[in-house]
N, C-alpha and C positions, 0 to 999 in steps of 0.2 A: 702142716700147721702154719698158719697166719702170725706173723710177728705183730704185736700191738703196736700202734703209736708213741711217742714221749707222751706222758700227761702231764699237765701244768702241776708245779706244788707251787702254796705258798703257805711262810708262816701269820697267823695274827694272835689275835687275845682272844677267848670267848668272852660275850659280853652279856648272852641269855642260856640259858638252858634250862628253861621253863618247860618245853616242849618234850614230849617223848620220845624220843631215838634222834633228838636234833639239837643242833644247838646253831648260835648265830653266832658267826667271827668275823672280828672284825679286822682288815687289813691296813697297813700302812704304808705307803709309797710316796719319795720324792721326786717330785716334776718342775723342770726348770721353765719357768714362766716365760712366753716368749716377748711380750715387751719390757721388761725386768730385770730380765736374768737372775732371778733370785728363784731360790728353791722353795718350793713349796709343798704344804702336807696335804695329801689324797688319801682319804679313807672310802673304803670299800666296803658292803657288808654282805656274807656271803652264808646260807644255810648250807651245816653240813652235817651228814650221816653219822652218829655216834651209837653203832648199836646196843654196846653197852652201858650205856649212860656213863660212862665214867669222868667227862669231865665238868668239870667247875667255872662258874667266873672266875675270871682271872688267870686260867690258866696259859701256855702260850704252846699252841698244834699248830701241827705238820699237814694242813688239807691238799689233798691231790683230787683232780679232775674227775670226773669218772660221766658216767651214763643217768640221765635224768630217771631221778628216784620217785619226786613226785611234784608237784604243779613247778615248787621253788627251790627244790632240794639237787644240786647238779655235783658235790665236790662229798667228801667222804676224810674222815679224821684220820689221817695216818697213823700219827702217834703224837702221846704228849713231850713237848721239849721239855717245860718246865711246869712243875703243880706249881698255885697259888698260895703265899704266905696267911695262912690262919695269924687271925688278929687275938 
């Protein structure tokens, strides 16, 4: 049997989940400017595989890497870190 690779995870916020079995997350990462030196925020946004619908705006997931699902869908919802505060 073949050992898989490490797959990437990263955490973000979902920002849509309008879509059926997908939602859009979005990530955040700081990157040191290089005429500057000052830090700066890089937002990413990445669809990923939720196949039970279960998350919300706002919530904050665990997406890991995985095998292209469909044209834009490449990363898959691990698990949720944290549900979103009802207002």
């Amino acid at each position: 049997m073949k050992k898989r690779g490490i797959k990437r995870q990263l955490v973000g916020i979902v920002i849509s989940d309008k879509m059926d079995k997908t939602v859009l997350v979005q990530v955040e990462r700081l990157v040191k400017h290089q005429l500057y030196k000052k830090y700066v925020r890089r937002r990413s946004k990445f669809a990923a595989h939720d196949g039970e619908n279960t998350c919300q705006i706002g919530d904050k997931v665990l997406i890991t890497e995985s095998r292209p699902l469909s044209r834009t869908k490449r990363w898959r919802v691990s698990k949720v870190v944290e549900k979103a505060v009802k207002l």
